[in-house]
N, CA, C and O atoms as a Tripos MOL2 file, in Angstrom:
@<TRIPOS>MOLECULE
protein
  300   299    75     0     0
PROTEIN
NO_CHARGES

@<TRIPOS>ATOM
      1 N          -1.1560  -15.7870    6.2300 N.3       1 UNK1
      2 CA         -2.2040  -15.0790    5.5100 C.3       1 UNK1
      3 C          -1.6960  -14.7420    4.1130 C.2       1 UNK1
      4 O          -0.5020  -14.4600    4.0130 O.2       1 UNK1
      5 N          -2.3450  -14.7380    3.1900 N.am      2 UNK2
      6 CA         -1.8780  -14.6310    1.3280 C.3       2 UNK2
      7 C          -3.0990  -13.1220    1.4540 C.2       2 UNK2
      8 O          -4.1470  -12.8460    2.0380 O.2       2 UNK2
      9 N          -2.1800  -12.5150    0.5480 N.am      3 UNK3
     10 CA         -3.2030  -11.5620    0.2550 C.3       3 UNK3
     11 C          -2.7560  -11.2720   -0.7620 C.2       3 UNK3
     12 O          -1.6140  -11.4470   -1.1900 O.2       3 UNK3
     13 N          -4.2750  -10.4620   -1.5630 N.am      4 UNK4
     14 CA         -4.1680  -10.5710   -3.3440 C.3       4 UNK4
     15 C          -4.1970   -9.1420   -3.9410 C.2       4 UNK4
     16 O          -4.7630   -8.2710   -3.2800 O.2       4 UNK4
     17 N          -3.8230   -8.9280   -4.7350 N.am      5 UNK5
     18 CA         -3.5690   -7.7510   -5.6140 C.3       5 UNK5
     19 C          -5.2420   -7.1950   -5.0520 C.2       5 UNK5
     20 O          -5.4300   -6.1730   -4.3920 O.2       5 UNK5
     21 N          -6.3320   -8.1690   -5.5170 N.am      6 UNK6
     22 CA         -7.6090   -7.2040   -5.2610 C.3       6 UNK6
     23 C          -8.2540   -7.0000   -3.8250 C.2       6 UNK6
     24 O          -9.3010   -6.3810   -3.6370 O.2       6 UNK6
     25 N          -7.4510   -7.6320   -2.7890 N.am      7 UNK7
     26 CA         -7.6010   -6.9760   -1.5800 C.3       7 UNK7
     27 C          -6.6510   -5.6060   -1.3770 C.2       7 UNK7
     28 O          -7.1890   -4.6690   -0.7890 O.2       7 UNK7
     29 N          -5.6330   -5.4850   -1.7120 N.am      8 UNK8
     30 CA         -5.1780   -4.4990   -1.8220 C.3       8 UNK8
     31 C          -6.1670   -2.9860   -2.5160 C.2       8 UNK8
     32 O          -6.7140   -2.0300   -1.9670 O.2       8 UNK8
     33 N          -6.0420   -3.3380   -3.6840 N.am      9 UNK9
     34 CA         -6.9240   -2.2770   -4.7180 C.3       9 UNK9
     35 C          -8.2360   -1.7370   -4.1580 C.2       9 UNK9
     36 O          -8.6620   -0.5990   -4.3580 O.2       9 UNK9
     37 N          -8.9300   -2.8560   -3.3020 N.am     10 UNK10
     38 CA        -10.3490   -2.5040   -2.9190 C.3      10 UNK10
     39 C          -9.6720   -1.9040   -1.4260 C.2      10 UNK10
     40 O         -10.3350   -0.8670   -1.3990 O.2      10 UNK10
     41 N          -9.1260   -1.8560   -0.6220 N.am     11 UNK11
     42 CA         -8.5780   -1.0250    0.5240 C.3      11 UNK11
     43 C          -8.0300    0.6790    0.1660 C.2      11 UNK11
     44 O          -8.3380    1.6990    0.7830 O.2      11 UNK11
     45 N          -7.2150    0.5510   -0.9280 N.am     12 UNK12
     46 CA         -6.4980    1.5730   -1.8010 C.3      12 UNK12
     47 C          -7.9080    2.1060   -1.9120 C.2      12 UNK12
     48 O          -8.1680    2.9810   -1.0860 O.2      12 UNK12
     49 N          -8.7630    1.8150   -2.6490 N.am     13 UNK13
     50 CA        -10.1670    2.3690   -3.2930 C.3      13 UNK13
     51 C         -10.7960    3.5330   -2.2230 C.2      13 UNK13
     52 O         -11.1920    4.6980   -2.2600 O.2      13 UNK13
     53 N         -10.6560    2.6540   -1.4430 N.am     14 UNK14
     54 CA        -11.2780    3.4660    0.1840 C.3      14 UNK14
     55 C         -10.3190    5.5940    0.1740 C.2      14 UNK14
     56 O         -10.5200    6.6940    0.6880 O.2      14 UNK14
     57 N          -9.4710    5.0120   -0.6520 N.am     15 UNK15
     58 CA         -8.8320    6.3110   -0.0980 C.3      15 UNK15
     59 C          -8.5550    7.2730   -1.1620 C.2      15 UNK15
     60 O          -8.2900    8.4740   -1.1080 O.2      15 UNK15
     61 N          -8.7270    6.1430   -2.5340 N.am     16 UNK16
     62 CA         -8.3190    7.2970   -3.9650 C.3      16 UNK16
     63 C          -9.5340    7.1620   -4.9020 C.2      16 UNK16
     64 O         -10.1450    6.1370   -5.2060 O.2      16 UNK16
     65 N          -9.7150    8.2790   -5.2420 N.am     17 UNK17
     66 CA        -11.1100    8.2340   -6.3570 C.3      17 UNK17
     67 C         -10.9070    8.6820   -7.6010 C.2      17 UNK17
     68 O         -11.7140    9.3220   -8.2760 O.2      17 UNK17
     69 N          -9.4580    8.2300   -8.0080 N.am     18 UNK18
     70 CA         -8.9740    8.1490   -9.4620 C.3      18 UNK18
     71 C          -8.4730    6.7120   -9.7970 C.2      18 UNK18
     72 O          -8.0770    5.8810   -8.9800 O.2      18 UNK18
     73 N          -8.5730    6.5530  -11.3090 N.am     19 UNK19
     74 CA         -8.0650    5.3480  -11.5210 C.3      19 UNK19
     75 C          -6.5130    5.3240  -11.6210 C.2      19 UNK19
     76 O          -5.6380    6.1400  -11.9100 O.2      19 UNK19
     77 N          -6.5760    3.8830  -11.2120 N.am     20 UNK20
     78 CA         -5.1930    3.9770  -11.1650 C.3      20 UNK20
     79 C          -4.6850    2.3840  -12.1110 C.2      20 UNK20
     80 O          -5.3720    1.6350  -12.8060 O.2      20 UNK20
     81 N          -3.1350    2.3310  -11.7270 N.am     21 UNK21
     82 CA         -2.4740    0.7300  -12.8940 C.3      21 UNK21
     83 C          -1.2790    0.7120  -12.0090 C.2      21 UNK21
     84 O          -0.9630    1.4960  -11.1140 O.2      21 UNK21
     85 N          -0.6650   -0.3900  -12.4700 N.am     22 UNK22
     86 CA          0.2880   -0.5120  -11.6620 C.3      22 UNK22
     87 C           1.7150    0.3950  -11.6820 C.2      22 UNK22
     88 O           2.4430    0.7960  -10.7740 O.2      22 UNK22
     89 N           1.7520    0.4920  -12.7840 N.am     23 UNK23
     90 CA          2.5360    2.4520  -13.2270 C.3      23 UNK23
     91 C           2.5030    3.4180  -12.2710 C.2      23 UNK23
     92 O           3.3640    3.9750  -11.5900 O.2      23 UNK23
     93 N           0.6640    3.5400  -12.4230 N.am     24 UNK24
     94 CA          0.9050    5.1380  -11.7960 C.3      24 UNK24
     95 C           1.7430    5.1900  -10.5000 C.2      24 UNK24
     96 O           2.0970    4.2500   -9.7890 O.2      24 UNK24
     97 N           1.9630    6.4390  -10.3710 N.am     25 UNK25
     98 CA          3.3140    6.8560   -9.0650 C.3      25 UNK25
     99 C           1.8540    7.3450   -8.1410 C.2      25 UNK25
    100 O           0.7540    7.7290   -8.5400 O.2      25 UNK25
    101 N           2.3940    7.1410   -6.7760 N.am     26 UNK26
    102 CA          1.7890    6.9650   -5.1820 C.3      26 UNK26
    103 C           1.7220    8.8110   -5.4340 C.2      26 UNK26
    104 O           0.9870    9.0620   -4.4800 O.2      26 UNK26
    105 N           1.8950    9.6440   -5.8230 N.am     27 UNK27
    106 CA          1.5090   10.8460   -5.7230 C.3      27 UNK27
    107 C           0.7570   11.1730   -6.8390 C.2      27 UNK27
    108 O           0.3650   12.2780   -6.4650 O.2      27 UNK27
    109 N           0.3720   11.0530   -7.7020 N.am     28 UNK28
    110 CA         -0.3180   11.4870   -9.3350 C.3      28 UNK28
    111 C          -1.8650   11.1000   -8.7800 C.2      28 UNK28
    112 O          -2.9130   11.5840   -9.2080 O.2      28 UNK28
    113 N          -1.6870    9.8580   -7.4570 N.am     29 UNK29
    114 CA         -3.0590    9.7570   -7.5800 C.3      29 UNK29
    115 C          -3.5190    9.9250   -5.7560 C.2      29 UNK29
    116 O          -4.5290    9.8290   -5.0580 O.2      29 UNK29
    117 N          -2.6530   10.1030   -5.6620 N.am     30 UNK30
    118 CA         -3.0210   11.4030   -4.0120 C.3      30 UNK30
    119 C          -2.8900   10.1980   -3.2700 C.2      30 UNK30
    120 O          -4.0370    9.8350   -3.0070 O.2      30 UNK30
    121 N          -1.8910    9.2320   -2.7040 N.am     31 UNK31
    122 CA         -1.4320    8.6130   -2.0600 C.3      31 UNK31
    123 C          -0.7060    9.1920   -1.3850 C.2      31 UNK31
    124 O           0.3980    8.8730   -1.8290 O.2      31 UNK31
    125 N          -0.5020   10.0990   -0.2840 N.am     32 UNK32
    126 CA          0.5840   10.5430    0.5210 C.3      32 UNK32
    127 C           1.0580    9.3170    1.7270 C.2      32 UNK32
    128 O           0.7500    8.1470    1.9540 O.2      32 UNK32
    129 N           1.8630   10.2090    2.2480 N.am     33 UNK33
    130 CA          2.3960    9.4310    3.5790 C.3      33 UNK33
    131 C           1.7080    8.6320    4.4670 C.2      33 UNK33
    132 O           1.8670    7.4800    4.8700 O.2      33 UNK33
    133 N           0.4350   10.0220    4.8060 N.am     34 UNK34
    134 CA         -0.2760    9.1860    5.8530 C.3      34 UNK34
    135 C          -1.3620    8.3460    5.1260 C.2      34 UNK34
    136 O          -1.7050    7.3200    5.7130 O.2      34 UNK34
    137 N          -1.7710    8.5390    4.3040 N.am     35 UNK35
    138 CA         -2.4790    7.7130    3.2760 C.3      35 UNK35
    139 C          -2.1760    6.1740    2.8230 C.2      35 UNK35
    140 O          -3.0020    5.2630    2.7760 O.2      35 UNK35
    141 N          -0.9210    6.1160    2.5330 N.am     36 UNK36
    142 CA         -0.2780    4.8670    2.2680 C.3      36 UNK36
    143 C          -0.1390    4.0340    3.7080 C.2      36 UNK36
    144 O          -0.2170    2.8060    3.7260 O.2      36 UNK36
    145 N           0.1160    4.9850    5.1530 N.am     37 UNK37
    146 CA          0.3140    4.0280    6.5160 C.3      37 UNK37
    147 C          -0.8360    3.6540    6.6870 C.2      37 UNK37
    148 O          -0.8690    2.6400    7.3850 O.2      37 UNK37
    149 N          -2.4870    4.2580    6.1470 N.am     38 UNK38
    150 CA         -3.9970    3.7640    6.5730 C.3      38 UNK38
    151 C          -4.2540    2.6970    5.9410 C.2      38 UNK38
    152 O          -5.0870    1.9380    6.4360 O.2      38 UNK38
    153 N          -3.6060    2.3420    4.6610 N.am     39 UNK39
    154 CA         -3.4730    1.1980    3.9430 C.3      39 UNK39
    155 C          -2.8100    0.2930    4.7060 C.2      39 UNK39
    156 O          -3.5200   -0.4830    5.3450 O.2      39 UNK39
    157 N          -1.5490    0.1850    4.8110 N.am     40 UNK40
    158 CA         -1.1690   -0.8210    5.2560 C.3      40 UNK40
    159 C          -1.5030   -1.2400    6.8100 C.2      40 UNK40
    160 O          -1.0790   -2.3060    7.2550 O.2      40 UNK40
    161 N          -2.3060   -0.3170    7.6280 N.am     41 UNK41
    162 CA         -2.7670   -0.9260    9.1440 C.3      41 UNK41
    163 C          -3.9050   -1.7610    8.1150 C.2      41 UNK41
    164 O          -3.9950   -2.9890    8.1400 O.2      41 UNK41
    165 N          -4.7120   -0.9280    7.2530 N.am     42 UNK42
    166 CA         -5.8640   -1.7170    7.5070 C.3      42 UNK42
    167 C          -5.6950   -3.2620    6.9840 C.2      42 UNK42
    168 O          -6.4190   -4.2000    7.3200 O.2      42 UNK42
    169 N          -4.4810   -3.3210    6.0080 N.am     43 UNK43
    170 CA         -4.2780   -4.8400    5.4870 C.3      43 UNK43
    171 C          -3.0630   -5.7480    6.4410 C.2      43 UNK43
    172 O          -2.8630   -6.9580    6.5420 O.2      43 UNK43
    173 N          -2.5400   -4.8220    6.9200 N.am     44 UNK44
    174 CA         -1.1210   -5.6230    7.9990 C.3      44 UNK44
    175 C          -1.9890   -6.1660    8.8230 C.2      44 UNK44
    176 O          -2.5220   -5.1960    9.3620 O.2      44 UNK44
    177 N          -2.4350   -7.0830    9.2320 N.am     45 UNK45
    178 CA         -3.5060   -7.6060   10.5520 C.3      45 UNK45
    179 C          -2.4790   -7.5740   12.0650 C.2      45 UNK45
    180 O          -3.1940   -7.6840   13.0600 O.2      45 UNK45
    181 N          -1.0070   -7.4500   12.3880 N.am     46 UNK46
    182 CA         -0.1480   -7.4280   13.2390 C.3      46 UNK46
    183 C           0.1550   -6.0660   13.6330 C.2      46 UNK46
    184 O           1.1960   -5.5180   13.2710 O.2      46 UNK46
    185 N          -0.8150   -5.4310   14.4450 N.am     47 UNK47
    186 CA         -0.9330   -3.7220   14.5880 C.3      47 UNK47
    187 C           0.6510   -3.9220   15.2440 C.2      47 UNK47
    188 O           1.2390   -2.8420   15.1940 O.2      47 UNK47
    189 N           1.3560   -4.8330   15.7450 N.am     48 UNK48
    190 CA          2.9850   -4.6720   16.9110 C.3      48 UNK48
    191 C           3.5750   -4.4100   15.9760 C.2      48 UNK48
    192 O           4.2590   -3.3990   16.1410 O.2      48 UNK48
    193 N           3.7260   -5.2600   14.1190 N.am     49 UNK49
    194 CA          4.4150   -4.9040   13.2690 C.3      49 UNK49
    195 C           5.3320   -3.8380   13.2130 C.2      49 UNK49
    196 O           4.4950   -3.0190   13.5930 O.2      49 UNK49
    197 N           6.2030   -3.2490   13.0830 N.am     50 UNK50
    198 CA          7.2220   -2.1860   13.0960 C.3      50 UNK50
    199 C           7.1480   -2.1950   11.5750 C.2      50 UNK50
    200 O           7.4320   -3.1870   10.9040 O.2      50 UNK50
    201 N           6.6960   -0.8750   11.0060 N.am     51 UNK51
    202 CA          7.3580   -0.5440    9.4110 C.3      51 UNK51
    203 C           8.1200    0.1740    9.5600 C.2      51 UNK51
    204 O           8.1590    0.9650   10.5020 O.2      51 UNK51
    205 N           9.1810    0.0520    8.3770 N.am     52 UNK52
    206 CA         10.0710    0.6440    8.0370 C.3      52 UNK52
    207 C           9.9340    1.6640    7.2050 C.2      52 UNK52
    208 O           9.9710    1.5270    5.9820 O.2      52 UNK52
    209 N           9.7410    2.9270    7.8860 N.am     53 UNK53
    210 CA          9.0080    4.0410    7.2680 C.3      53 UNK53
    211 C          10.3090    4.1900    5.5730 C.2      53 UNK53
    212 O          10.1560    4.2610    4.3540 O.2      53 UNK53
    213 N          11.3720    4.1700    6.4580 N.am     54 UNK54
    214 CA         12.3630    4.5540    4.8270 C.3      54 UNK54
    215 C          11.8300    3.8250    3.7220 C.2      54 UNK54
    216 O          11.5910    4.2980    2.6100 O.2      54 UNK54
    217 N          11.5870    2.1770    4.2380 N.am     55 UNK55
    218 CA         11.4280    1.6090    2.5610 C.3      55 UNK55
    219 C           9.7730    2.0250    2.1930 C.2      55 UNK55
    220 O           9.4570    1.8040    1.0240 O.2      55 UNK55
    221 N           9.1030    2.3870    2.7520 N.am     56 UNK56
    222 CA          7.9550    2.7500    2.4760 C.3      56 UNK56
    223 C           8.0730    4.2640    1.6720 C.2      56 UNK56
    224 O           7.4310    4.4840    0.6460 O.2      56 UNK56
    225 N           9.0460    5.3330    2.3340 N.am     57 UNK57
    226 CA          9.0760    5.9420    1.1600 C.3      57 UNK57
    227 C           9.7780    6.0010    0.5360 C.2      57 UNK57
    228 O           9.6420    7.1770    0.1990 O.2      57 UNK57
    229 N          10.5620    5.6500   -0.0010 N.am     58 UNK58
    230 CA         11.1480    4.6140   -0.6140 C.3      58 UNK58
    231 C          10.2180    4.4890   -2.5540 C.2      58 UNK58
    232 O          10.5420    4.9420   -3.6530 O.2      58 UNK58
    233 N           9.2800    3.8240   -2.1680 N.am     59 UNK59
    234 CA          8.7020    3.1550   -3.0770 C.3      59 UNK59
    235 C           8.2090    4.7320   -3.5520 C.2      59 UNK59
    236 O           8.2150    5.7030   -2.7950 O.2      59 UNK59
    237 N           7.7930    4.7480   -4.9470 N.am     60 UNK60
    238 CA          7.2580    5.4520   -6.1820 C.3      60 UNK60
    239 C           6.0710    4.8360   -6.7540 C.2      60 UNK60
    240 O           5.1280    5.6160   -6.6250 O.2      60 UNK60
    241 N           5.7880    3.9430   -7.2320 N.am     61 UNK61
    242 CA          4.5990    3.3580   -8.2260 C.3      61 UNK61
    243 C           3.5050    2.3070   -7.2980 C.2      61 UNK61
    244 O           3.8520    1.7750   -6.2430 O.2      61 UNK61
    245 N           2.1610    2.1420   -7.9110 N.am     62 UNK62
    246 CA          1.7050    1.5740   -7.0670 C.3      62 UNK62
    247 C           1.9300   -0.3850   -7.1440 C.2      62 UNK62
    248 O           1.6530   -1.2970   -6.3650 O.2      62 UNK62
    249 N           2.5270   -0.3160   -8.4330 N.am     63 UNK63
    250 CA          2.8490   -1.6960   -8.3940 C.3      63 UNK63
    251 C           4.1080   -2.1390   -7.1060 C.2      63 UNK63
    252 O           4.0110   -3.1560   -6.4190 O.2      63 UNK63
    253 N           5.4470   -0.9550   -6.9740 N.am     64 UNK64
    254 CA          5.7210   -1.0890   -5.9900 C.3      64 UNK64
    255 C           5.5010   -1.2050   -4.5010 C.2      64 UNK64
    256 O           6.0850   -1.8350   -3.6200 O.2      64 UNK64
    257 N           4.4190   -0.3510   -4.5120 N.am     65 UNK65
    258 CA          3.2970   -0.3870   -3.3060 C.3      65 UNK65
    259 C           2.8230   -1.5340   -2.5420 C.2      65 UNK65
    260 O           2.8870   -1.8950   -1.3670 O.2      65 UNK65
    261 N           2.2410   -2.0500   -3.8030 N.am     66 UNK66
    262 CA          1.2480   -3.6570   -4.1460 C.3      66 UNK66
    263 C           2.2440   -4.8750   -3.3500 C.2      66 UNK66
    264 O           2.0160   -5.6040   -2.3840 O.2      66 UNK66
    265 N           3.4090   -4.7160   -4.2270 N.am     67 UNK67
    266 CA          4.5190   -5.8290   -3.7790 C.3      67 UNK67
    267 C           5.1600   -5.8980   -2.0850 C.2      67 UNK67
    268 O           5.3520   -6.8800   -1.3680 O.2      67 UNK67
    269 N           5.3920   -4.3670   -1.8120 N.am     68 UNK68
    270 CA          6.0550   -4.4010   -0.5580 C.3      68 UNK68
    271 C           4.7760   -4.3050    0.5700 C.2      68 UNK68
    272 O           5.0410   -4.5250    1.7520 O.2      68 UNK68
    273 N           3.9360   -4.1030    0.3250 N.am     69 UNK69
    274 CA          2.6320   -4.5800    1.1130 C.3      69 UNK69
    275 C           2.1700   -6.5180    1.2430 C.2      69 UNK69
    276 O           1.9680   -7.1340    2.2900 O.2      69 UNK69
    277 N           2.1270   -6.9940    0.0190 N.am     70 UNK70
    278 CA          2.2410   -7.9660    0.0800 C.3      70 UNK70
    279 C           3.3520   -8.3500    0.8290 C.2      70 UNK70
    280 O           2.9100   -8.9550    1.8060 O.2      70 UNK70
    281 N           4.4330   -8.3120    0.8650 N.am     71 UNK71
    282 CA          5.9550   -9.0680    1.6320 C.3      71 UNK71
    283 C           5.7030   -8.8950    2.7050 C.2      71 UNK71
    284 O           6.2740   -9.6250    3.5150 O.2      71 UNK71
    285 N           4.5370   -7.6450    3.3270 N.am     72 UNK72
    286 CA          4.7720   -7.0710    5.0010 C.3      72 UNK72
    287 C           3.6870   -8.2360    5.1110 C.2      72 UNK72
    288 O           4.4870   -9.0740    5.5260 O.2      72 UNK72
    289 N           2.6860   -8.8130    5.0680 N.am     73 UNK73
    290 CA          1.9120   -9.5320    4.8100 C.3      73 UNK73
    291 C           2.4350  -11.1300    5.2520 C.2      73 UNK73
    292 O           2.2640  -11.6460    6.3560 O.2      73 UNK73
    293 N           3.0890  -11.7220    4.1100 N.am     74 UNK74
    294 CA          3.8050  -12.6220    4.4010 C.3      74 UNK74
    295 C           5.0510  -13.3460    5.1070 C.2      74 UNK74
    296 O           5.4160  -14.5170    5.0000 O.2      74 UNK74
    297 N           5.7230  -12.0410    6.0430 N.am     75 UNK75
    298 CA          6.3560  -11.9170    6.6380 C.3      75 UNK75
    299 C           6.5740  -12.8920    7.9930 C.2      75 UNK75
    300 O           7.4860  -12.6540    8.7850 O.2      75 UNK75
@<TRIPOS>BOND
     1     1     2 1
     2     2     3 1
     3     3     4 2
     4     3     5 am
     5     5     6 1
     6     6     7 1
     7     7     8 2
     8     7     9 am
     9     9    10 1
    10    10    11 1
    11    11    12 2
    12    11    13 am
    13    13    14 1
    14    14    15 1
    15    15    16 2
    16    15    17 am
    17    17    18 1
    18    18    19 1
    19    19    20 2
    20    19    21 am
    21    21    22 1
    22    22    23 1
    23    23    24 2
    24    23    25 am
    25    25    26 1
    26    26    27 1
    27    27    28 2
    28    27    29 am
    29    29    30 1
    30    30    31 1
    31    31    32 2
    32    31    33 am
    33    33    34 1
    34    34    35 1
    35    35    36 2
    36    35    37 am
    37    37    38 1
    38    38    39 1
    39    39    40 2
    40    39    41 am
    41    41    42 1
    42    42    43 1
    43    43    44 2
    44    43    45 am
    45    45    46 1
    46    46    47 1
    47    47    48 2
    48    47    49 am
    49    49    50 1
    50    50    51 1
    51    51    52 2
    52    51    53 am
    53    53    54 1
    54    54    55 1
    55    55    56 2
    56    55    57 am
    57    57    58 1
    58    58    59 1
    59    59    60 2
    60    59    61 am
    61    61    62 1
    62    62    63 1
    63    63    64 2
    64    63    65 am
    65    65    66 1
    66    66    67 1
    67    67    68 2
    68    67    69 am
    69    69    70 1
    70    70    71 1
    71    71    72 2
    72    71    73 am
    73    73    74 1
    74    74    75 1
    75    75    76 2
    76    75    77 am
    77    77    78 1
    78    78    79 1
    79    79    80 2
    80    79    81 am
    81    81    82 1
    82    82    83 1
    83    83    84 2
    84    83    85 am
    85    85    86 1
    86    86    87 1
    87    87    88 2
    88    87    89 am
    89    89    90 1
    90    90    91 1
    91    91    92 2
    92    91    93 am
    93    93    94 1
    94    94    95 1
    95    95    96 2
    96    95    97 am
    97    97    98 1
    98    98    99 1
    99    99   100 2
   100    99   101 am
   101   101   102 1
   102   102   103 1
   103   103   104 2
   104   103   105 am
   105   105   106 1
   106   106   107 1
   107   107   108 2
   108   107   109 am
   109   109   110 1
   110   110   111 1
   111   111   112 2
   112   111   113 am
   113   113   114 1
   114   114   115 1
   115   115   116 2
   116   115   117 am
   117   117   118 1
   118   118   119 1
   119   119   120 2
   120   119   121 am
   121   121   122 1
   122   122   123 1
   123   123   124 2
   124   123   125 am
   125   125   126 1
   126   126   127 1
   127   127   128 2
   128   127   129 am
   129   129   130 1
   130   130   131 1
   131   131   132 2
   132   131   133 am
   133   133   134 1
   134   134   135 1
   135   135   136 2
   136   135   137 am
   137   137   138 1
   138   138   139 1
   139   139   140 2
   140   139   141 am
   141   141   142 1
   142   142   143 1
   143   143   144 2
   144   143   145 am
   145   145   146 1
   146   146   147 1
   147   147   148 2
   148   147   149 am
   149   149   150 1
   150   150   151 1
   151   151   152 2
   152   151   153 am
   153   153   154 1
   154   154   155 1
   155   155   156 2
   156   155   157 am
   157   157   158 1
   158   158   159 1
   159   159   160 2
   160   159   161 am
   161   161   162 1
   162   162   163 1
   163   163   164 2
   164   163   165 am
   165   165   166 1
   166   166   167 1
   167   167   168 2
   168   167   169 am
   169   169   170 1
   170   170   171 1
   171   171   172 2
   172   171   173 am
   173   173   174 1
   174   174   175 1
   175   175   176 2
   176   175   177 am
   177   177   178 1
   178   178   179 1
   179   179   180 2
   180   179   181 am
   181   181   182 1
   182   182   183 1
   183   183   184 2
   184   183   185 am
   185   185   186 1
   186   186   187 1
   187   187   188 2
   188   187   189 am
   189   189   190 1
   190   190   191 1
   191   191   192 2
   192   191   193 am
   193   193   194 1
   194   194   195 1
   195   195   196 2
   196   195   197 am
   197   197   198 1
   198   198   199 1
   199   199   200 2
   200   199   201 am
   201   201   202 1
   202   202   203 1
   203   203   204 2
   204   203   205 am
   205   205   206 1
   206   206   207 1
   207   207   208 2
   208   207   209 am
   209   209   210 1
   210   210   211 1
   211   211   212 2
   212   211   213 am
   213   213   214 1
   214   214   215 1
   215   215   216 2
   216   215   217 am
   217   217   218 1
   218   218   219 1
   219   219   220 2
   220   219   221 am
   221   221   222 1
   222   222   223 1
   223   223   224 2
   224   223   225 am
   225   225   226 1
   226   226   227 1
   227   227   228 2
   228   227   229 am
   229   229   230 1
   230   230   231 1
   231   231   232 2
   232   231   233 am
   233   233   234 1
   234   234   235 1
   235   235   236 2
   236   235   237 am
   237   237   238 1
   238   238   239 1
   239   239   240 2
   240   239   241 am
   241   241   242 1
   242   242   243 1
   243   243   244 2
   244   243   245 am
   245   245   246 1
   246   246   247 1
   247   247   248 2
   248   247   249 am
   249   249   250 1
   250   250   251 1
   251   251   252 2
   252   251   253 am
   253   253   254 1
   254   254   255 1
   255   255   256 2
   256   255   257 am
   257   257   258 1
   258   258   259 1
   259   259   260 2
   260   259   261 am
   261   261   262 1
   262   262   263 1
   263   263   264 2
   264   263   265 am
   265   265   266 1
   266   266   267 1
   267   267   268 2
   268   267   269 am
   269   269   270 1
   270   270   271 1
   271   271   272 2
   272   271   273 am
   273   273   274 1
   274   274   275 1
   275   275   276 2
   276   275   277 am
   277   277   278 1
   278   278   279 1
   279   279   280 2
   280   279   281 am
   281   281   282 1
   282   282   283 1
   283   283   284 2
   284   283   285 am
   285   285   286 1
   286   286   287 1
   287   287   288 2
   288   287   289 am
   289   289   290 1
   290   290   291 1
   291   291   292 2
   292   291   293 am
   293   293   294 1
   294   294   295 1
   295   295   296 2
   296   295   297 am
   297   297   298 1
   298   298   299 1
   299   299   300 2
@<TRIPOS>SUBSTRUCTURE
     1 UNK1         2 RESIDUE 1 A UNK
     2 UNK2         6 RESIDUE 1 A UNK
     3 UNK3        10 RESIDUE 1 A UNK
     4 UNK4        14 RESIDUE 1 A UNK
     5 UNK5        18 RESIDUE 1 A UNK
     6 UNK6        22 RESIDUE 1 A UNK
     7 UNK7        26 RESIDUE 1 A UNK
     8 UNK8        30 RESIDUE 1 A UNK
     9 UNK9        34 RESIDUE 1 A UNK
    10 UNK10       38 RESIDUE 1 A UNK
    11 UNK11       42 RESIDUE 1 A UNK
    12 UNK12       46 RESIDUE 1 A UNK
    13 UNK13       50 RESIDUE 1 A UNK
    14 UNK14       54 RESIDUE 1 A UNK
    15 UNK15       58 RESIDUE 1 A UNK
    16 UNK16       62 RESIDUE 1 A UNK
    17 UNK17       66 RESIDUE 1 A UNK
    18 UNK18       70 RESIDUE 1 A UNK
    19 UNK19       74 RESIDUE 1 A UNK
    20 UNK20       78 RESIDUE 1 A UNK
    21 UNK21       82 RESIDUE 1 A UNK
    22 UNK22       86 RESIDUE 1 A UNK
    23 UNK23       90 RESIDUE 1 A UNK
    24 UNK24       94 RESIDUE 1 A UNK
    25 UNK25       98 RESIDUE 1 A UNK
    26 UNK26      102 RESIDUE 1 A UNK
    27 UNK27      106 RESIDUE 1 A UNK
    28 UNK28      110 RESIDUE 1 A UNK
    29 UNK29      114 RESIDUE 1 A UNK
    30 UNK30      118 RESIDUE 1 A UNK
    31 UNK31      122 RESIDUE 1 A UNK
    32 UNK32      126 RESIDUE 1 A UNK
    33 UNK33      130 RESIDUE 1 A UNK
    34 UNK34      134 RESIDUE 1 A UNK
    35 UNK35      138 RESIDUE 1 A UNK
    36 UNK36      142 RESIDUE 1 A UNK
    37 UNK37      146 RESIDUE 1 A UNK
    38 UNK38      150 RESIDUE 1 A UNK
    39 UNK39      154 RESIDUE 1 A UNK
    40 UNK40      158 RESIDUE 1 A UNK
    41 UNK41      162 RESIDUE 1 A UNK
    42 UNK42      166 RESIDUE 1 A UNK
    43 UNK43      170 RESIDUE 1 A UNK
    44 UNK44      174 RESIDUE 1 A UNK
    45 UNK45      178 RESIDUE 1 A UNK
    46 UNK46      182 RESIDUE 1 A UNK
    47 UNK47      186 RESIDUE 1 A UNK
    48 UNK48      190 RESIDUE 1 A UNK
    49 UNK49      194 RESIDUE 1 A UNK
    50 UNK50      198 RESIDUE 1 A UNK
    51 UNK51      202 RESIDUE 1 A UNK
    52 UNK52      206 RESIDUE 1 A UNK
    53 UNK53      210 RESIDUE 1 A UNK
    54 UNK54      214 RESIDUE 1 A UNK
    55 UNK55      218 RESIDUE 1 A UNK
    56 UNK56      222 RESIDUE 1 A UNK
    57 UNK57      226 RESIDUE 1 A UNK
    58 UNK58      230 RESIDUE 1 A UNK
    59 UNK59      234 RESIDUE 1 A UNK
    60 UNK60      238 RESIDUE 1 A UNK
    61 UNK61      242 RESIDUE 1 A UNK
    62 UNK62      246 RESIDUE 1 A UNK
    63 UNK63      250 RESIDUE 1 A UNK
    64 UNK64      254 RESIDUE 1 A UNK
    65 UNK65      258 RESIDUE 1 A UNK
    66 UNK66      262 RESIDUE 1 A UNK
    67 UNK67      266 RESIDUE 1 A UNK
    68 UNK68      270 RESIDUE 1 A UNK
    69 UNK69      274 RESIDUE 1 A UNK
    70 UNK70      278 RESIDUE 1 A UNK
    71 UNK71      282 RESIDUE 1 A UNK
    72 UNK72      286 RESIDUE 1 A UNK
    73 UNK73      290 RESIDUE 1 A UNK
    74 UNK74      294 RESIDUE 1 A UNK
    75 UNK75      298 RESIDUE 1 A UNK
């Protein structure tokens, strides 16, 4: 499965009602913990998947976000 920056953004959308870029940081625009795991069930299609909660928080910006979502993806 390939998945694209604007499947991401339009999932993200579902949960933040500020704009955002690939800069902004996962908290400035109310991305928390459990916020960021509703994202990635709804785009990971492999609910058995195991994340690795550390590198998830881990990440700061949403371009970092974008990328390590994509990799869980292509995995």
């Amino acid at each position: 499965m390939h998945i694209f920056v604007d499947d991401i953004d339009a999932t993200i959308r579902r949960f933040v009602r500020v704009p955002f870029t690939d800069a902004s940081t996962l908290a400035e625009i109310g991305l928390d913990s459990l916020t960021t795991l509703r994202v990635v069930a709804a785009l990971v299609p492999d609910g058995d998947r195991e994340i690795d909660l550390a590198e998830l928080a881990d990440l700061k910006t949403l371009g970092q976000f974008r990328a390590w979502v994509a990799g869980q993806v292509t995995r």
